[in-house]
ZAFI-470586 format. One line per 3 residues: their letters; for each residue x, y, z of N, C-alpha, C. Coordinates in steps of 0.02 Angstrom, whole numbers, plus 50000, padded with zeros to 5 digits. Layout:
a) X,Y,Z,X,Y,Z,X,Y,Z | ...
***
This chain:
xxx) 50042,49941,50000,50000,50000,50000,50044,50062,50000 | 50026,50105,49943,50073,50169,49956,50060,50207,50009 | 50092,50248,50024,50094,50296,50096,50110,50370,50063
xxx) 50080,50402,50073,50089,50479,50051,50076,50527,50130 | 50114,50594,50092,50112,50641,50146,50113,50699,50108 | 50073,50769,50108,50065,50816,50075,50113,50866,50105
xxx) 50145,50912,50058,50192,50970,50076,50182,51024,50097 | 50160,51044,50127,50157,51137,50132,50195,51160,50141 | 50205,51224,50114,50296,51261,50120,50265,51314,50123
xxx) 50284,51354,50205,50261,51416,50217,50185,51441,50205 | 50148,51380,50228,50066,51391,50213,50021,51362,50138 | 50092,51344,50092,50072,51343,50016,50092,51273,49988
xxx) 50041,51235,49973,50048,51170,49943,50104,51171,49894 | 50149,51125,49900,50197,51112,49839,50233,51053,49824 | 50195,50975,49847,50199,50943,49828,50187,50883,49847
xxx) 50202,50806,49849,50180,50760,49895,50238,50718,49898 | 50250,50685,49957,50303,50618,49948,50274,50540,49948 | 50292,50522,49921,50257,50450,49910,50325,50414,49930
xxx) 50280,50344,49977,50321,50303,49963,50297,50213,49952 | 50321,50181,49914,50301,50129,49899,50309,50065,49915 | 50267,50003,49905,50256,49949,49930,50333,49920,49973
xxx) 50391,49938,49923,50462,49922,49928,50495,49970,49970 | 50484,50015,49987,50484,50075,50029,50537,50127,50007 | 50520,50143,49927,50552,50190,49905,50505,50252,49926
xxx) 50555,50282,49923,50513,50369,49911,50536,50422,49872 | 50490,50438,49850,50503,50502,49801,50453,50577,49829 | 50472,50613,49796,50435,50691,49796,50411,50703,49734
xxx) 50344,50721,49738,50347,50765,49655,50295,50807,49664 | 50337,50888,49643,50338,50955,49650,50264,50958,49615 | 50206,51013,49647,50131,51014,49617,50170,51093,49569
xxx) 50138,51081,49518,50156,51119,49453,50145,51209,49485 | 50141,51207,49546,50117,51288,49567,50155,51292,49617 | 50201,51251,49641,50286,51280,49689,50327,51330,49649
xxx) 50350,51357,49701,50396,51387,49696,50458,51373,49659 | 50485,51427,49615,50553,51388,49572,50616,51360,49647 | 50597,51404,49722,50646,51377,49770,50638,51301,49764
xxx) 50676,51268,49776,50671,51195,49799,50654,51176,49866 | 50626,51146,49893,50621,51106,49955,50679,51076,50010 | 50727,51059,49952,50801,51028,49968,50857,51043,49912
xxx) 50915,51055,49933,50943,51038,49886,50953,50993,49842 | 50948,50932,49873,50938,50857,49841,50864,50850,49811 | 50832,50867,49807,50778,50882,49770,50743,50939,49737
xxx) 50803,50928,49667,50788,51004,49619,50746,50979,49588 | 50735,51054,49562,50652,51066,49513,50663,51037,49447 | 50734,51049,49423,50754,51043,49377,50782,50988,49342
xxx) 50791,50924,49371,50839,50862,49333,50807,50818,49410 | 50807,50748,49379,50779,50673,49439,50831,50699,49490 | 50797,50672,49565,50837,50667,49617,50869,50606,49636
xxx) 50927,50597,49682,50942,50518,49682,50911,50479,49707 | 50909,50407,49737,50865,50386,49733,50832,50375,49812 | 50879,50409,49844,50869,50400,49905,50864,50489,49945
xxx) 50847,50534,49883,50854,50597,49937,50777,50594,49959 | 50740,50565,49947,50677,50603,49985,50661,50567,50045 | 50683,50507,50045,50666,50471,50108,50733,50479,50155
xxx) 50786,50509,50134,50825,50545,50180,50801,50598,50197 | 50786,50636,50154,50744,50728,50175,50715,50718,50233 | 50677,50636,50219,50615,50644,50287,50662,50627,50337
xxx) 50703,50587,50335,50727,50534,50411,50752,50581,50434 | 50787,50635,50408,50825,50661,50455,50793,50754,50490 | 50711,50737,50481,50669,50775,50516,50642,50751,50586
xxx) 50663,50675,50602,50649,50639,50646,50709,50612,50713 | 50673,50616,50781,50753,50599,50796,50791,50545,50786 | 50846,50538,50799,50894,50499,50776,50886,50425,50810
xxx) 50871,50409,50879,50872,50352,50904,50814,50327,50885 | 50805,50253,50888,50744,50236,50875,50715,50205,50942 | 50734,50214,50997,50699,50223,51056,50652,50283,51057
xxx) 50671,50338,51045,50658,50395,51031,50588,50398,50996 | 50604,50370,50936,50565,50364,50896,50486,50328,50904 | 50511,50281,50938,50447,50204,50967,50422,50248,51015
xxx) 50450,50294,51057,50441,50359,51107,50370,50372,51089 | 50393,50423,51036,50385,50477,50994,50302,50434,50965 | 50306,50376,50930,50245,50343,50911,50190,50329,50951
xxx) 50218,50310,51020,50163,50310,51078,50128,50358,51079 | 50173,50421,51093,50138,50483,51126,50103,50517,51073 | 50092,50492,51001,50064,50537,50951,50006,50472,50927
xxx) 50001,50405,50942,49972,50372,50920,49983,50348,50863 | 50044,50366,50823,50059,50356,50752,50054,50256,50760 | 50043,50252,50689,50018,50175,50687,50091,50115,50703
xxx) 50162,50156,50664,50208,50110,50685,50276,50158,50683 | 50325,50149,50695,50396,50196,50712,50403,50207,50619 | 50365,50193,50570,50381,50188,50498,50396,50290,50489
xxx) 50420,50288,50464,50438,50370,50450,50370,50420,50409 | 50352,50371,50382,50272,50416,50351,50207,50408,50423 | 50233,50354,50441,50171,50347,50522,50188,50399,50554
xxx) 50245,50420,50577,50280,50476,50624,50256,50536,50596 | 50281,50551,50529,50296,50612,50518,50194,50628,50500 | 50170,50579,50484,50081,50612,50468,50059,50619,50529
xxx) 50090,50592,50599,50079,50608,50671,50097,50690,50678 | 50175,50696,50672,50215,50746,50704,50236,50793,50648 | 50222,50785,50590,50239,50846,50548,50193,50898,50541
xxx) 50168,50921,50569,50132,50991,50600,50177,51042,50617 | 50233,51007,50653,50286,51062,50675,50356,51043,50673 | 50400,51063,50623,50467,51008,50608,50506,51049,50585
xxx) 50568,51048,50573,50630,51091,50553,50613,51131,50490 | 50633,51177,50486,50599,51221,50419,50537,51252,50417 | 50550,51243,50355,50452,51296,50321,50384,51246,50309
xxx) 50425,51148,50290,50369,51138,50280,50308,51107,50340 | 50255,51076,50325,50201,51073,50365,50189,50992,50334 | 50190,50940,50349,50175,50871,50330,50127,50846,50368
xxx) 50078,50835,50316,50008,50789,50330,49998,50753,50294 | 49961,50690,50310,49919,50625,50251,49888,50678,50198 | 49888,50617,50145,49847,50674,50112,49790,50664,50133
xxx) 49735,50714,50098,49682,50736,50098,49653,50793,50173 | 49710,50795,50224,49725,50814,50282,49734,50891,50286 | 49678,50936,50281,49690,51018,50277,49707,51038,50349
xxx) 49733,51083,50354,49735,51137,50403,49712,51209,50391 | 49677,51251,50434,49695,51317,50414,49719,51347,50471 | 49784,51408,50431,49804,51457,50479,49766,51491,50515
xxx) 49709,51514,50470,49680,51571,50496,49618,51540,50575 | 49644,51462,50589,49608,51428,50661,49648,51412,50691 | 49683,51461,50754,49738,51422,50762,49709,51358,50845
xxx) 49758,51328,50834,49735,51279,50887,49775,51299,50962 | 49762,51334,50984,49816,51370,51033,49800,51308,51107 | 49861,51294,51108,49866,51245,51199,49906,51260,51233
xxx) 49890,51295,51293,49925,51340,51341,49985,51276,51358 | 50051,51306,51376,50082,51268,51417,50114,51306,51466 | 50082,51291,51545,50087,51336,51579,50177,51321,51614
xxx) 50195,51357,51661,50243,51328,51698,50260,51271,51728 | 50222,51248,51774,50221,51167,51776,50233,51123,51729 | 50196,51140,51670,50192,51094,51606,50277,51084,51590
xxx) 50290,51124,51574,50368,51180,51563,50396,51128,51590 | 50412,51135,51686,50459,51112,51712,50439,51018,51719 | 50406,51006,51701,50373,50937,51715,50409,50907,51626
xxx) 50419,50953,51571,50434,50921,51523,50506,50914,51545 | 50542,50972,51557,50625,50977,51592,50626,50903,51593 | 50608,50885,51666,50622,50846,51734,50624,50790,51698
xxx) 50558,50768,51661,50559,50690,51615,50627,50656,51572 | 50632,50721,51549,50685,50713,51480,50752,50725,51509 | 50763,50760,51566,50837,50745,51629,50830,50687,51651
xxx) 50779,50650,51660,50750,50580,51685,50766,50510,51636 | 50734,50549,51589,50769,50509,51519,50754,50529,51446 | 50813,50520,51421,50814,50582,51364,50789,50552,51313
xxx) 50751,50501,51305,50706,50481,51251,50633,50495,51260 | 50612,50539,51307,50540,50547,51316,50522,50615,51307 | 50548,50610,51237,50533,50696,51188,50478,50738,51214
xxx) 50407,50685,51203,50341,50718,51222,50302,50678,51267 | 50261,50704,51301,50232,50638,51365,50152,50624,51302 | 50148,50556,51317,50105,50538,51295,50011,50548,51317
xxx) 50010,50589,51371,49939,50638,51355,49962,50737,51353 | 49991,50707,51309,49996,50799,51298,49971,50825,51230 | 49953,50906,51200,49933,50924,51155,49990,50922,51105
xxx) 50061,50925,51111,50101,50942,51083,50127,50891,50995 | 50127,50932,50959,50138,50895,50889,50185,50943,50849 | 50260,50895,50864,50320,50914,50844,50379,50868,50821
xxx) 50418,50860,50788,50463,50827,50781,50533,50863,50765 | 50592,50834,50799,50646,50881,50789,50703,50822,50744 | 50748,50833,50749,50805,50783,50730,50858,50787,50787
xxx) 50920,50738,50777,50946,50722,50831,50952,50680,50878 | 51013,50707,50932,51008,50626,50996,50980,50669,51048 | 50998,50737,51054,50976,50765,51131,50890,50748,51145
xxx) 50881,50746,51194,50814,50761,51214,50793,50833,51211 | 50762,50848,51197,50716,50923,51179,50672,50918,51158 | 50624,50976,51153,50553,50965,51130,50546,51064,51124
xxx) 50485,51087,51077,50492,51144,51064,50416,51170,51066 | 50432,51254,51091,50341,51290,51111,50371,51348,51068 | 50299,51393,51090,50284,51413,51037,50258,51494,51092
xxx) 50294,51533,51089,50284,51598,51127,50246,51648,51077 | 50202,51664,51100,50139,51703,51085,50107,51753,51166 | 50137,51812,51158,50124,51880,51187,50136,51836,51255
xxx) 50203,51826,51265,50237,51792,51321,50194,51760,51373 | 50164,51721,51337,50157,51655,51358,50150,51597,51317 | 50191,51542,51344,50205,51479,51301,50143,51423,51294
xxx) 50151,51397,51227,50097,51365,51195,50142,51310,51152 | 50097,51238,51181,50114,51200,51127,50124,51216,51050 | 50164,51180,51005,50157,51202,50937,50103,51135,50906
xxx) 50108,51160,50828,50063,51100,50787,50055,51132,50747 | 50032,51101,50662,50030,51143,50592,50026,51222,50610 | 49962,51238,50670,49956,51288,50649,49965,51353,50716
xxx) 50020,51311,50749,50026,51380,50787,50120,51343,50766 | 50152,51382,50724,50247,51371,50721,50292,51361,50781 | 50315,51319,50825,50342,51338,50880,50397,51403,50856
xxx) 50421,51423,50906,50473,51483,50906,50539,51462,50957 | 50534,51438,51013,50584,51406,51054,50599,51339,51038 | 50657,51305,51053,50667,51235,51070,50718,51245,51131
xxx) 50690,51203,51166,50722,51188,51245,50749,51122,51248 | 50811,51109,51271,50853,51061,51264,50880,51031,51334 | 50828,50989,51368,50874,50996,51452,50937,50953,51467
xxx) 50996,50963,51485,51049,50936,51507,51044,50879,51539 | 51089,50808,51513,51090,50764,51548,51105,50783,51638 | 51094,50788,51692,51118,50812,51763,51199,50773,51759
xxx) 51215,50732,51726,51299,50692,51734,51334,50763,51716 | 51322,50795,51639,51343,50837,51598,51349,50891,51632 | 51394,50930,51696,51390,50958,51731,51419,51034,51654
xxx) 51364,51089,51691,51382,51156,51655,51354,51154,51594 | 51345,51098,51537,51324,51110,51469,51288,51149,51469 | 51221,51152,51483,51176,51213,51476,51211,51293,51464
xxx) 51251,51304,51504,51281,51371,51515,51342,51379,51465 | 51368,51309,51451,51418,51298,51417,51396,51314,51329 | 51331,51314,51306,51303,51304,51245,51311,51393,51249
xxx) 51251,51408,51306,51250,51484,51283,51274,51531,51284 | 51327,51512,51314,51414,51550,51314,51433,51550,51239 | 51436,51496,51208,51455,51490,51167,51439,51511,51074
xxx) 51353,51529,51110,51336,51566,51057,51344,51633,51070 | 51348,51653,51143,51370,51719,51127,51417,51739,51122 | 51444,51703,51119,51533,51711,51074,51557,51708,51014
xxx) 51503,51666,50982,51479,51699,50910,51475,51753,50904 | 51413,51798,50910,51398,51838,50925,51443,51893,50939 | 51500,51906,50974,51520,51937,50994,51580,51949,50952
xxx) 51615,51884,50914,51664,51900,50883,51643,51917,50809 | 51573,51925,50781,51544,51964,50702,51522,51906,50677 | 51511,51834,50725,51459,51802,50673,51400,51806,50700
xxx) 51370,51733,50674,51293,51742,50687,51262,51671,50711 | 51233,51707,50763,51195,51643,50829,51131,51665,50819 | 51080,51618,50843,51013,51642,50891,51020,51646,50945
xxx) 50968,51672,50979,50984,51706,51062,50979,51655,51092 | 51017,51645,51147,50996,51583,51179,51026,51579,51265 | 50987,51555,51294,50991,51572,51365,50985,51508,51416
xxx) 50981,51516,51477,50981,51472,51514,50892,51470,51558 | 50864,51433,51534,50777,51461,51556,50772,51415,51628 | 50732,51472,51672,50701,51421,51741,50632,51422,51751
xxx) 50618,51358,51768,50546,51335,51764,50542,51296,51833 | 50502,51326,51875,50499,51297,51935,50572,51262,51965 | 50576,51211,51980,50637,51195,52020,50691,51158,51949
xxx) 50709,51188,51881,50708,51146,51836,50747,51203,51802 | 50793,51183,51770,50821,51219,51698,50855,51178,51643 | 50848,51243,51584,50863,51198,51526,50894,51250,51483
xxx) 50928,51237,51445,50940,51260,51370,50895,51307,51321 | 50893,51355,51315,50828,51374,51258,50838,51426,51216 | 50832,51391,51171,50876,51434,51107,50805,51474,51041
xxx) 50827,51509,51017,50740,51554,50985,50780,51521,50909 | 50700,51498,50875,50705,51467,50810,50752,51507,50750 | 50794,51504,50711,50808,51546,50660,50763,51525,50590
xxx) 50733,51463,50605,50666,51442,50557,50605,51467,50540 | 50605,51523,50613,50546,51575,50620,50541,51631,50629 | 50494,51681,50600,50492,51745,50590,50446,51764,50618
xxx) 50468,51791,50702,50427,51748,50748,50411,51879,50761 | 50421,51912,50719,50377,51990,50718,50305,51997,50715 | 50268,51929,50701,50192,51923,50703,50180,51910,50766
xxx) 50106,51925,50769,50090,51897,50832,50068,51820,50846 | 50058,51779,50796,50097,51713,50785,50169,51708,50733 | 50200,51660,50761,50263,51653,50698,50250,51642,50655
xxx) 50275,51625,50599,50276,51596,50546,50339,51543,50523 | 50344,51509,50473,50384,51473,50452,50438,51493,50396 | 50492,51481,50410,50556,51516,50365,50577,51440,50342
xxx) 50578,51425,50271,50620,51339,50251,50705,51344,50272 | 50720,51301,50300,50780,51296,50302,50803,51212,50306 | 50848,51186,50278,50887,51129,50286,50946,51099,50306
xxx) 50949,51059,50345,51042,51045,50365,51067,51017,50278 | 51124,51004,50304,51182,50982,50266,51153,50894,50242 | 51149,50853,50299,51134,50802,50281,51059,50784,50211
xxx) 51012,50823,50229,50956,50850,50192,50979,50855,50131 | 51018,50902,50142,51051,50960,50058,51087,50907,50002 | 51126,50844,50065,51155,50812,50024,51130,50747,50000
xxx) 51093,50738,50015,51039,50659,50025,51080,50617,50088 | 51108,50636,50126,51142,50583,50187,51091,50571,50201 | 51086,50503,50238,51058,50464,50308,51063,50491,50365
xxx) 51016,50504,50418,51056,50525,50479,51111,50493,50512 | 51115,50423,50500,51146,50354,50509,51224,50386,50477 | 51226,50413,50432,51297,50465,50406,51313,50493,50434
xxx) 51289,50534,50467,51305,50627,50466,51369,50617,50484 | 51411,50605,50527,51466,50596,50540,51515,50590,50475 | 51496,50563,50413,51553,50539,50351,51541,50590,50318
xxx) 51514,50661,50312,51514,50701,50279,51561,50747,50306 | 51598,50775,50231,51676,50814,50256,51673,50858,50231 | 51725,50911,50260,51713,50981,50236,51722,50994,50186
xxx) 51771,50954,50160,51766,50957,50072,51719,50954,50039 | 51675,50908,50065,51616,50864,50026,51580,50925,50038 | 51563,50961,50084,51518,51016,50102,51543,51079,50050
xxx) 51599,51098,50057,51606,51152,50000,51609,51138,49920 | 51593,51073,49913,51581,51032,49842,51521,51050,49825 | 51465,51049,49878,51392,51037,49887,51384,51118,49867
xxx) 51416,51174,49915,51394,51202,49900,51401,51259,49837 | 51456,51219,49811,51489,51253,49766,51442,51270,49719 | 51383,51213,49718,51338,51203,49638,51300,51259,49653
xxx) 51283,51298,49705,51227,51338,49687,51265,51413,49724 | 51333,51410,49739,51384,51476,49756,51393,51510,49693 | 51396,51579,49684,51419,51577,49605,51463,51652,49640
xxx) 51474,51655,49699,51537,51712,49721,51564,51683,49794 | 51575,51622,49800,51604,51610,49863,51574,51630,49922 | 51506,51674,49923,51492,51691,49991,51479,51629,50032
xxx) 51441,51579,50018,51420,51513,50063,51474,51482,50071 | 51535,51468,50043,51591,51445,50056,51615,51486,50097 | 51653,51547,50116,51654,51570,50163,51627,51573,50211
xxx) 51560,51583,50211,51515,51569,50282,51543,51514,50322 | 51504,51457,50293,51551,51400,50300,51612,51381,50350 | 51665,51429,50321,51767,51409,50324,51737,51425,50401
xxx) 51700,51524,50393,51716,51546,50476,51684,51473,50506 | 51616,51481,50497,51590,51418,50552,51620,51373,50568 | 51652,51330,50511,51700,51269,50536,51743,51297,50577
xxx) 51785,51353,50557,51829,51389,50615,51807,51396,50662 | 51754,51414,50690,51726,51429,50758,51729,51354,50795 | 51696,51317,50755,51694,51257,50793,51752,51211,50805
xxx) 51777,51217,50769,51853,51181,50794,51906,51206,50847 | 51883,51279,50836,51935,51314,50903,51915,51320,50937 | 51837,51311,50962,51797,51303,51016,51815,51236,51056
xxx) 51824,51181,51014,51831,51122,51036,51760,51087,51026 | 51721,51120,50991,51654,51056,50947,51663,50991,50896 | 51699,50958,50945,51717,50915,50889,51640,50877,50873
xxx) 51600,50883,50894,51537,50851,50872,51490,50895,50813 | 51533,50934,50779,51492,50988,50727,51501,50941,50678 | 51447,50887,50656,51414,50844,50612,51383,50880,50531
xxx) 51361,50840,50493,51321,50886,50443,51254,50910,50470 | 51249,50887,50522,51161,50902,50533,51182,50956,50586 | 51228,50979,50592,51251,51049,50644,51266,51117,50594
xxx) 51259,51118,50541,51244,51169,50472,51199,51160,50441 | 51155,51199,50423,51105,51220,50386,51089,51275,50328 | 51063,51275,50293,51038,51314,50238,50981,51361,50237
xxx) 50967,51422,50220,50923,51437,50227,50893,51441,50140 | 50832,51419,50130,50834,51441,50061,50765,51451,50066 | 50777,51532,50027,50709,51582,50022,50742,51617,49945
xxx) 50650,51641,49948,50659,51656,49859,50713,51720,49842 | 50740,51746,49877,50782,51798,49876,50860,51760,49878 | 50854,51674,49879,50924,51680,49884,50942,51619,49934
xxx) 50987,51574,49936,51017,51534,49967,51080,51566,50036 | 51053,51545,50083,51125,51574,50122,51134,51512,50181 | 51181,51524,50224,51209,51494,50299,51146,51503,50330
xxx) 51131,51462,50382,51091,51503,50447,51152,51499,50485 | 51113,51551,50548,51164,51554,50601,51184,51480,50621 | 51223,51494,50666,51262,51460,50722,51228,51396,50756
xxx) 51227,51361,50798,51175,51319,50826,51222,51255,50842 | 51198,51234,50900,51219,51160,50933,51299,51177,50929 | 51314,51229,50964,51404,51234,50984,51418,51213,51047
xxx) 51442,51156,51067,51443,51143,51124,51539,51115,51132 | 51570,51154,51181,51648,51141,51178,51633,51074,51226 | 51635,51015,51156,51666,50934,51196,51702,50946,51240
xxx) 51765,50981,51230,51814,50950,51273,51773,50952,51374 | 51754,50990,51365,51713,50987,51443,51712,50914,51453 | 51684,50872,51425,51672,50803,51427,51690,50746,51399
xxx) 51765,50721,51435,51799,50677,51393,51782,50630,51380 | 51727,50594,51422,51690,50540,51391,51664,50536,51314 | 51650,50579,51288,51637,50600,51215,51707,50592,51173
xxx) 51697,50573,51108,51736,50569,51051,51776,50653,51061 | 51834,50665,51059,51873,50720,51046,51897,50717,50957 | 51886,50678,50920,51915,50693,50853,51849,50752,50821
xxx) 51871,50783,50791,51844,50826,50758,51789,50797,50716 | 51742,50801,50701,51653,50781,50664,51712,50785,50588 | 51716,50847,50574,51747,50880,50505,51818,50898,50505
xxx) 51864,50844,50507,51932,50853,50510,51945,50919,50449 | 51999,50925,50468,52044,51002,50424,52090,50968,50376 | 52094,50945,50331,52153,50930,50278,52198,50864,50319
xxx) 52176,50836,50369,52181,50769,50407,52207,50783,50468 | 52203,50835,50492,52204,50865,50570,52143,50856,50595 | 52139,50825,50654,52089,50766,50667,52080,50813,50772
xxx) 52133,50854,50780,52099,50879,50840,52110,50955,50838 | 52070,50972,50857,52091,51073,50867,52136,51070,50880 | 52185,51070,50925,52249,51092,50927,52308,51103,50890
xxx) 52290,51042,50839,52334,51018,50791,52315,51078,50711 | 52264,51080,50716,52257,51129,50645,52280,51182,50650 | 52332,51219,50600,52348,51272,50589,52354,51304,50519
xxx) 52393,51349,50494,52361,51397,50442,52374,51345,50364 | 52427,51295,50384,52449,51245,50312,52376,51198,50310 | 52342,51172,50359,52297,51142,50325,52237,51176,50312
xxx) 52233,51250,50331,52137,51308,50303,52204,51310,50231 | 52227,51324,50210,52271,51315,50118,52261,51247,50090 | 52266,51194,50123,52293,51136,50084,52192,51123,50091
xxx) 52139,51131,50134,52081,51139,50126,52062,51178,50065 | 52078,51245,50072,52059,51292,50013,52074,51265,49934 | 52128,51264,49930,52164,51252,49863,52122,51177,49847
xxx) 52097,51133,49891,52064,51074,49859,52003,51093,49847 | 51982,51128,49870,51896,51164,49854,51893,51211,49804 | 51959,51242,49779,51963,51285,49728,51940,51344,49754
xxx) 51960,51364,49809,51958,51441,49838,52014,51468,49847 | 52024,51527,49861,52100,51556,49868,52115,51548,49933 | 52163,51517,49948,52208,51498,50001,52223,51556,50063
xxx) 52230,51638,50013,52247,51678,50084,52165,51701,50084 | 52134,51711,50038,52050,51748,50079,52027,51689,50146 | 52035,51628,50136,52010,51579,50165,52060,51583,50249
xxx) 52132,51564,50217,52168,51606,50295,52152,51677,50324 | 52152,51724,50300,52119,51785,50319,52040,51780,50370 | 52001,51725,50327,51957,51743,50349,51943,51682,50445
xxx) 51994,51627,50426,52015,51604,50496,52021,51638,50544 | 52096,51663,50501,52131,51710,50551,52080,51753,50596 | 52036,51797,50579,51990,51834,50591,51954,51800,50654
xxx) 51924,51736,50626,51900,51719,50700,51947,51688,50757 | 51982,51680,50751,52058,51652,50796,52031,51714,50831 | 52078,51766,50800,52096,51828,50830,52028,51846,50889
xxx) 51962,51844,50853,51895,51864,50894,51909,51827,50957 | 51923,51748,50941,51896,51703,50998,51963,51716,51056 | 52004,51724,51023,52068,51756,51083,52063,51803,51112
xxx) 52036,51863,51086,52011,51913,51124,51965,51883,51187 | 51918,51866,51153,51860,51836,51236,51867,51792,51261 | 51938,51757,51244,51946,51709,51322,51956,51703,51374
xxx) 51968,51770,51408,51949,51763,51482,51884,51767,51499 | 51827,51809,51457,51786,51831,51481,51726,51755,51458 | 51731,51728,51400,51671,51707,51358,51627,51644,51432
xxx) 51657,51587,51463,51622,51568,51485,51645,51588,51564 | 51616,51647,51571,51621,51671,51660,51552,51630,51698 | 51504,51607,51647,51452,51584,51699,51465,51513,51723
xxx) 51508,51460,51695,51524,51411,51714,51589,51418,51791 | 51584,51336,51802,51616,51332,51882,51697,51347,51843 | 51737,51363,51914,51792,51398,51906,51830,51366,51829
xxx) 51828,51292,51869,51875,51248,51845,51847,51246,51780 | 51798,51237,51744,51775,51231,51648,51798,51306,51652 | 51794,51371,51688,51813,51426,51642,51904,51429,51641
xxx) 51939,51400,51683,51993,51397,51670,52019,51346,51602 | 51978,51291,51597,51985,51232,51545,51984,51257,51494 | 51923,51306,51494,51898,51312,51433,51956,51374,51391
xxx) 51949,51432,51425,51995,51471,51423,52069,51454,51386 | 52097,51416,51399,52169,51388,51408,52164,51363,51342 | 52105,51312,51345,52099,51257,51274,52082,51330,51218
xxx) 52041,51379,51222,52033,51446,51170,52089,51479,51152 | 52153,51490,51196,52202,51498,51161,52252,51441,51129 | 52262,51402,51150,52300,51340,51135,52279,51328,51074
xxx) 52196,51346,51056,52185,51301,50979,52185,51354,50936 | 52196,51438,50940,52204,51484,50915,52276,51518,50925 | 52312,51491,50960,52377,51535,50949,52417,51536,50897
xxx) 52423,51444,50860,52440,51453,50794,52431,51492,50746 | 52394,51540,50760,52342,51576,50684,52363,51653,50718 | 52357,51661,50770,52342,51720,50791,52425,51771,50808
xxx) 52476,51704,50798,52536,51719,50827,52545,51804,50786 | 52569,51863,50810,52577,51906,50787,52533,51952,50756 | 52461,51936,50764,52410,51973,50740,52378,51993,50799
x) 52397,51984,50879,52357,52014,50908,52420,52070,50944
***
């Protein structure tokens, strides 16, 4: 039996995904979309491969499949199958679009508003510190799906007060609560975007939220254009998406492969640059967990770009975690080790110029050296001394004589 799911992109039908008895899937665009694409891996213009659309979807879903069987309970979806999930939970999901069965309308103009008061709030915290596969509790209003391993789940702020999301109210927050082992992460994330921030790139705001006896992570959507008095939906895609990966990948996608990807639709180097800084940020931060699904795309009819910043979290805090770099540098495999011969021996293989690309390193070296005494003052002594120490150590190579 085929399985379909209808598209909405930003309120506006544009196409359906099918998938079949064998459990292929495809997309095909309704003759009144937009010339934007949906994905990069699924242009308007020439067949997609044969596996981008049922990647597009998997990697709107989270990553474990505990998670997932989770995720099916609490929405009633019929089985953990990715069209059962997503005709459950695609109401509210990464990007612009809106996924329902077909024949399944919504309208904006009704919204379904479900208060979530404080309690609600700190009662979702507490579960998902409890155990991080219990995204959404299974009698709640909430209809969302994110991607990923963290536990999180996402509302929807409307004239400051929080509301479940679903097709038709966009969440605007996602709240992410800290394993309690993971001592500091929370503070450690939003340090870290504002250190973005601070040295001329670009983060969303993101803070440390308290909810009754409970805190968490909570970072504001860059998916939403949240100046209405409901949000709305902005399309955006990770890397894995863009490229047809598996989430089961994200890890084997390389920075090469990424400035390959984006080369096809760059036609002045700006997205390649975006890019170099971000990878730079994250490697001298010590993110060695910046995956393909930790970059994203924004694509609106004015134009393809970066989104901000997102999921910067300096590993080294926690050596239990992998320390090799997600996106090695020209085969420099830990921050410390990369310096200005492999952002050249990177460049020159991507066919960019070797000193704009050092220049534009250099640049964030220099930022992130500046704020290392100050960037994580809210953490305990000992991570701001760690951290500190490890910010110049993985930037002094670059910075030697420029500050």
């Amino acid at each position: 039996m085929t399985a379909t799911l209808d598209a909405f992109l930003e309120g506006e039908y544009v196409g359906r995904f099918h998938e079949n008895d064998t459990g292929s899937v495809d997309f095909v665009y309704d003759e009144s979309a937009p010339a934007t694409p949906i994905s990069l891996s699924l242009p308007r213009d020439r067949p997609a491969t044969r596996s981008a659309a049922g990647h597009f979807l998997e990697n709107l879903l989270p990553d474990h499949a505990a998670t997932r069987a989770r995720l099916a309970n609490a929405y009633g979806a019929r089985s953990v199958n990715t069209f059962d999930l997503l005709a459950k939970s695609g109401g509210d999901i990464a990007g612009g679009l809106v996924l329902v069965s077909e024949g399944v309308t919504f309208d904006l103009g009704q919204r379904e508003l479900n208060p979530a008061n404080e309690r609600d709030v700190a009662a979702r915290i507490a579960a998902i510190k409890r155990d991080p596969d219990a995204w959404a509790p299974a009698d709640g209003p909430a209809r969302f799906s994110l991607g990923g391993t963290q536990g999180k789940f996402a509302l929807a702020l409307i004239d400051n007060d929080w509301y479940w999301s679903n097709a038709t109210v966009p969440s605007t927050h996602i709240l992410k609560p800290a394993r309690p082992s993971f001592r500091g992460l929370e503070a450690a994330e939003t340090a870290s975007l504002r250190l973005v921030n601070l040295i001329g790139l670009h983060a969303p705001v993101a803070s440390v939220l308290a909810a009754k006896d409970q805190t968490t992570y909570i970072i504001e959507r860059f998916d939403r254009d949240a100046t209405g008095p409901v949000a709305t939906r902005l399309h955006v895609e990770d890397l894995a998406q863009a490229s047809a990966t598996s989430p089961d990948n994200k890890y084997g996608m390389t920075a090469l492969q990424t400035l390959a990807l984006l080369a096809t639709v760059d036609t002045d180097h700006h997205l390649a640059h975006t890019f170099i800084q971000q990878l730079a940020f994250n490697t001298m931060v010590g993110n060695a967990d910046a995956h393909a699904k930790n970059y994203s795309l924004l694509l609106r009819p004015a134009g393809i770009t970066l989104s901000p910043m997102y999921d910067v979290v300096p590993v080294g805090l926690y050596p239990e975690y992998n320390q090799n770099l997600a996106m090695e540098i020209s085969g420099a495999q830990h921050p410390q080790a990369v310096d200005a011969h492999h952002w050249r021996k990177l460049a020159t293989k991507a066919s960019l110029d070797p000193d704009e690309v050092v220049a534009l390193v250099v640049d964030v070296a220099t930022g992130i050296a500046e704020h290392a005494d100050t960037a994580y003052l809210a953490l305990d002594d000992d991570q701001q001394i760690y951290l500190r120490d490890q910010l110049l150590r993985n930037t002094e190579k670059l910075t030697a004589g420029q500050l």
